[in-house]
N, C-alpha and C positions, 0 to 999 in steps of 0.2 A: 504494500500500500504506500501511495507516495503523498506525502501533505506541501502542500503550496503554502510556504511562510513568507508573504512579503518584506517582514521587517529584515530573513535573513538574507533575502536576496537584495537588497537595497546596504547594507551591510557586506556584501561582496562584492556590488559594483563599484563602493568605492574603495575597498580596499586595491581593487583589481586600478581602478584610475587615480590612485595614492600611488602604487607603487612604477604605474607610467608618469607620472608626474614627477618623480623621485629619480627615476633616470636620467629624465631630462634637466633636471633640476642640476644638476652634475656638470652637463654641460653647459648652461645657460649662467653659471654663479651665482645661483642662490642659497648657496651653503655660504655660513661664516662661522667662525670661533671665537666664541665668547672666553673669559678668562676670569678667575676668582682667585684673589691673594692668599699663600699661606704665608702664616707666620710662626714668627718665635716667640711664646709668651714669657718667655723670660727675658727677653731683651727689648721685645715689640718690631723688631725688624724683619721686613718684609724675606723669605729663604725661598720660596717657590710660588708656582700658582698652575692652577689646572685648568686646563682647556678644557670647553664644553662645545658640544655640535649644537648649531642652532641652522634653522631652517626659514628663508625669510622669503612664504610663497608670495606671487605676484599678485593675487587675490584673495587668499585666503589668510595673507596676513603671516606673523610669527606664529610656526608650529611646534608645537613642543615635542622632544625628542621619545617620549613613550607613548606620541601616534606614531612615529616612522620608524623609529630603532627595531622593534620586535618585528615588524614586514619586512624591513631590509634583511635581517637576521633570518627572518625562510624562505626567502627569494634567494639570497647569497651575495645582493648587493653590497650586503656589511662588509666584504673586503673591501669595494672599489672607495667604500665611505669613507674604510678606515684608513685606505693606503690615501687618500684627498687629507682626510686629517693629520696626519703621520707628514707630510709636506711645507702643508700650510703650519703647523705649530713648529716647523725647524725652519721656515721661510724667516715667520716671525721672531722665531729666537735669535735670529742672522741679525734680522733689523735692530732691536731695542739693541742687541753687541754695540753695531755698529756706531751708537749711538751715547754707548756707554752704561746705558740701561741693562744689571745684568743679574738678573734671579739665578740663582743657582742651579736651578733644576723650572721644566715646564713637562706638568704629566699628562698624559695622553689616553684615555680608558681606550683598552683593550678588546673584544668582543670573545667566545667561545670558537665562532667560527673563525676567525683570523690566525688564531692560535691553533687549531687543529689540523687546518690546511696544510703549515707547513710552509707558508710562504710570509711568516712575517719576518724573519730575520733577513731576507730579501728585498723586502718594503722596507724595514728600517736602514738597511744600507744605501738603497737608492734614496731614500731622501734626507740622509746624513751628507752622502755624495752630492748630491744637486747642491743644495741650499749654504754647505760649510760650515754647515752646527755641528759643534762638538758632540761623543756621543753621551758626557758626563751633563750635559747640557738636557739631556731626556730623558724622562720620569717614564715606562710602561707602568699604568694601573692594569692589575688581572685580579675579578675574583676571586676568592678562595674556591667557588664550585667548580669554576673557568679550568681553574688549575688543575685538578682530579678529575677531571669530567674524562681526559684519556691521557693517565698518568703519566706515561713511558714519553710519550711525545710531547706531553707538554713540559715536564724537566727536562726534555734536550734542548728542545726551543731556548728554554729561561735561560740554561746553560751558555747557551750560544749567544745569546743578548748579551748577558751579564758577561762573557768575556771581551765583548766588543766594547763595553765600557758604560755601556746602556746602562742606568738604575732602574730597579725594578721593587713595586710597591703591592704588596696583596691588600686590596681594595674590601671592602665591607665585612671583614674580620670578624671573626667569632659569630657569624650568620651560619654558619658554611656546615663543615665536616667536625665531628666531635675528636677524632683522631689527630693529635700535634704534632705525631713525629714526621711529618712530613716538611715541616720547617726547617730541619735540621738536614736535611738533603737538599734544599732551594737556595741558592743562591739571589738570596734575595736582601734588601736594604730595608725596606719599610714597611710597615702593619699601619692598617689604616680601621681605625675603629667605625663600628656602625654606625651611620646616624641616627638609629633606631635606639640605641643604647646613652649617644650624649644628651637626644633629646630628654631624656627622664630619669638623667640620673640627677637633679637635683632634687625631686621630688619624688625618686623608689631605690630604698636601699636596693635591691636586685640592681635595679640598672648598673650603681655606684659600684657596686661589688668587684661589677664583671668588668668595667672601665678600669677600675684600678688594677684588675689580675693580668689586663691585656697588655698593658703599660709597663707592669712589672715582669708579665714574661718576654716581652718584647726585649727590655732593655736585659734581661738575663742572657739571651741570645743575641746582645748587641746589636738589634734592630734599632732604626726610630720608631717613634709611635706617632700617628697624625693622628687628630681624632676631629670628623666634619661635622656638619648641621651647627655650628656654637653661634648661639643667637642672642645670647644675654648673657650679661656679666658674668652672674654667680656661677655659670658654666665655665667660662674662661680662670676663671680667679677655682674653680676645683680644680679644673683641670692643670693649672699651674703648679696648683700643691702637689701633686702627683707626678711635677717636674714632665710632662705631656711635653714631648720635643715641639710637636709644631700646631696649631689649629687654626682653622677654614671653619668661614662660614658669613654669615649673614651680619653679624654684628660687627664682622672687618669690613666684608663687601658685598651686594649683589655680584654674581657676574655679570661682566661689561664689555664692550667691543676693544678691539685690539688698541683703537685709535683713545680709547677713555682710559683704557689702562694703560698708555705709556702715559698721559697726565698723573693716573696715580701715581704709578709709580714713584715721579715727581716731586710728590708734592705727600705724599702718605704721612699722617701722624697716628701713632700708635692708639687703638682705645684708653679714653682717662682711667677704666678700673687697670690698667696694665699701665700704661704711663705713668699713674701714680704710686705703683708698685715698683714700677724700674724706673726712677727719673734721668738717669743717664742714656736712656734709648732714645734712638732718633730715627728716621725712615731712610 
């Protein structure tokens, strides 16, 4: 028996004309990258910032990346995305250099499929190559599940980054796999805490627990710890006490287009709960 659901079929044709539009969109330049400052909350100075994809249709306006990321991602456009982003974020790192402007690190999220392919340490060589950024200059973001989803392949991958010089960050930490000994085989720099975890740890011991146990295992194994979403003070100011190498988020910055963040960068003064905790820090 077959049932005629309008609503689903109105719900595929535009997926089906989301994801031609998304092609073309590639070639037309409507993609750009947005950017969000990390920092140091022990000193207030600006150490990194993460590229975001942003989609600026010609009629439909800014599109947010969790309408088109998961299409791309079964289509398999997610490479050509990610190899456009993978470019454009070492184009840009070229520029602020050039300029003087020089964050340490610019991260780059990773997808499942990019990484399983097989051809990302290929993409990161060509657009290390093209543009003349360093490769200590790039942050790869990969999930924790990203990472295990096909083990074998994805530590050679990491392996092969990480000796090119590339840094490399496990993204939304302690979401993932229960199992940790898998850290101690990855050649990896950075833990980057849930936002799901900084949001509420000021108001649920749980949260605090596991923020504090991430930070301390992190730094046991000599990782950094970044932890995103910090949106209010009393979040920054805990996560300071627990000496939190770096934090992102909303109470530093929206993210903003390339051309706003070389102003920031500029011109950045550190939040007053942190300013006035470190008064010798400056942007």
């Amino acid at each position: 028996m077959c049932f005629f659901c309008p609503e689903l079929t109105r719900r595929a044709k535009h997926r089906l004309a989301l994801d031609a539009e998304l092609r073309a969109a590639l070639e037309r330049n409507e993609l750009l990258l947005y950017y969000q400052p990390q920092i140091d909350p022990a000193s207030g100075r600006i150490v990194g910032l993460e590229s975001l994809l942003r989609w600026q249709h010609p009629e439909r306006g800014m599109i947010p990346p969790y309408e088109f990321i998961p299409l791309a991602e079964e289509s398999g456009l997610v490479v050509r995305l990610g190899d456009w982003v993978l470019r454009e974020a070492c184009r840009q790192i070229k520029r602020w250099s050039e300029v003087g402007l020089t964050p340490r690190h610019t991260a780059v999220n990773v997808s499942a499929v990019q990484l399983s392919r097989g051809r990302l340490i290929d993409s990161v060589k060509a657009a290390l190559a093209e543009t003349g950024s360093r490769p200590e200059q790039l942050e790869l973001e990969i999930t924790e599940s990203c990472v295990l989803m096909e083990r074998d392949r994805s530590f050679k991958a990491l392996a092969e980054l990480s000796a090119l010089g590339v840094r490399l960050s496990i993204d939304d930490f302690g979401t993932g796999y229960s199992s940790l000994s898998y850290l101690q085989q990855l050649e990896v720099h950075k833990l980057k805490v849930d936002i799901s975890f900084v949001r509420g740890m000021t108001t649920n011991s749980g949260n605090a627990s596991i923020v504090k146990a991430i930070i301390a295992l992190g730094h046991s194994l000599g990782l950094e710890v970044i932890a995103e979403g910090v949106e209010e003070p009393a979040q920054a100011s805990y996560l300071r006490s627990l000496h939190c190498d770096v934090i992102q988020g909303y109470l530093i910055s929206r993210p903003i287009p390339a051309d706003e963040m070389t102003h920031f960068l500029t011109s950045f003064e550190p939040p007053e709960i942190l300013a006035n905790e470190s008064p010798s820090a400056s942007g």
